[in-house]
PAKE-688224 format. One record per residue: residue in one letter; x negated, y negated, z negated of N, C-alpha, C in turn. Coordinates in steps of 0.001 Angstrom, whole numbers, padded with zeros to 6 digits, always signed. Atoms other than C-alpha are relative to their C-alpha. Layout:
<nodes>
AXYZXYZXYZ ...
</nodes>
This chain:
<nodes>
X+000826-000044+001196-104881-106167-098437+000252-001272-000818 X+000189+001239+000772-104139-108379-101655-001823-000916-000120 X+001426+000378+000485-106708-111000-102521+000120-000109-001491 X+000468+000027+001286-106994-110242-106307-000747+000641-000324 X+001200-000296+000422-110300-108641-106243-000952-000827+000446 X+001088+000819-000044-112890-110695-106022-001260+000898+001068 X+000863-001380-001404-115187-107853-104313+000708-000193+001511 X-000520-000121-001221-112914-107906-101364-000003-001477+000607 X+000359+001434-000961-113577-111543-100402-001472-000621+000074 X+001589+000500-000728-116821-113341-098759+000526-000723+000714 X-000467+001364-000656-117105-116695-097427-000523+001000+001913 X+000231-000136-001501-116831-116266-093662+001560+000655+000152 X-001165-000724+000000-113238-114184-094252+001070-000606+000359 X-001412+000565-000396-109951-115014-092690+000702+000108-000639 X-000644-000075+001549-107642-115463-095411+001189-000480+000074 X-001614+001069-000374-103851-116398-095596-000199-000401-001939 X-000164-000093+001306-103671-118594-099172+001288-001095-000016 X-001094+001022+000684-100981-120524-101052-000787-001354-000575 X+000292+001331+000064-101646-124116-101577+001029-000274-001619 X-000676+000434+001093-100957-125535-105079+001645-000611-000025 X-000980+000844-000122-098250-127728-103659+001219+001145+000670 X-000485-001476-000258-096959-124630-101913+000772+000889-000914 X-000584-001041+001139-096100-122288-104806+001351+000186-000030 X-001347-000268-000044-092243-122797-104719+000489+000584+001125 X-000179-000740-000672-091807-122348-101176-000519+001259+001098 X+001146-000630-000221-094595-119800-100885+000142+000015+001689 X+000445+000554-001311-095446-121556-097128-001686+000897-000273 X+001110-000081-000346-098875-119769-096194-000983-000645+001019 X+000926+000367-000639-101956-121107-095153-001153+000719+000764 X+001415-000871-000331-104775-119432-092781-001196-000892+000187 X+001815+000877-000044-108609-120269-092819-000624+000797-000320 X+001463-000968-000192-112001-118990-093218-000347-000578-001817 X+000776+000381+001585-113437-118773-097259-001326-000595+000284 X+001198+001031+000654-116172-121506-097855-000700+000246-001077 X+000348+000065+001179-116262-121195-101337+000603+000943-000799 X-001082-000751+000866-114878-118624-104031-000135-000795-001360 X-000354+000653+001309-113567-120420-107213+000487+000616-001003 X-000580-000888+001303-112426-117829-109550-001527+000806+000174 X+001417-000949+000660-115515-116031-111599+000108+000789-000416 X-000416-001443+000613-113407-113253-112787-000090+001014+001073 X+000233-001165-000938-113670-109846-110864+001501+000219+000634 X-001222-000288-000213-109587-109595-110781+000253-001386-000812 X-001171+000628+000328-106774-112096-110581+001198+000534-000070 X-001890-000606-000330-103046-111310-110650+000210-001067+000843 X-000531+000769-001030-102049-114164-108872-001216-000502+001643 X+000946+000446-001156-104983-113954-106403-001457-000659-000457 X+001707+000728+000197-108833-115360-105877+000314-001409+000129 X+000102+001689-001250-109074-119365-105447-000809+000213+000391 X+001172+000609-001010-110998-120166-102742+000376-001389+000424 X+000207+001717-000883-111959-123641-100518-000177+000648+001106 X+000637-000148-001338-111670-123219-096994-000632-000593+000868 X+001362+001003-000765-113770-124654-094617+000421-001214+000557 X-000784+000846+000001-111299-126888-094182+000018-001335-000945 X+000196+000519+001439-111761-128262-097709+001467+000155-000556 X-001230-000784+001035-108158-126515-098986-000362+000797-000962 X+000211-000843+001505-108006-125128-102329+001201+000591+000046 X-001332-001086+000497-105485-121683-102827-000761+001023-000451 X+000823-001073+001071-105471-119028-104489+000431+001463+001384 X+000187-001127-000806-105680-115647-101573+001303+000573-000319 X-000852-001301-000218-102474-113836-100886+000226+000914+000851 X+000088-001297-001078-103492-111865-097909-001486+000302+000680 X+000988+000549-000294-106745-111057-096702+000520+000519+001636 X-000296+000702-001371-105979-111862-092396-001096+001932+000605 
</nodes>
């Protein structure tokens, strides 16, 4: 499942995201959503979230 609906994510979710610094060699990250940072209903390039970690990406898989 993409993460570019916003509906389909909730903090507590296992999440693979891309890391800003990331983007070229799209390296994925896994973690649990904390926080959701996009206020739109749909992204194209994905939701940001914060994981509980305190990482900021934007969702390209939901785990």
């Amino acid at each position: 499942m993409s993460g570019q609906n916003r509906s389909d994510i909730y903090p507590g979710l296992e999440v693979d995201i891309i890391l800003k610094k990331d983007q070229r060699s799209g390296k994925k990250t896994r973690g649990i959503v904390k926080d959701l940072l996009t206020s739109s209903a749909f992204h194209s390039r994905g939701i940001k979230v914060r994981l509980e970690d305190g990482q900021v990406g934007r969702v390209v898989e939901i785990a």
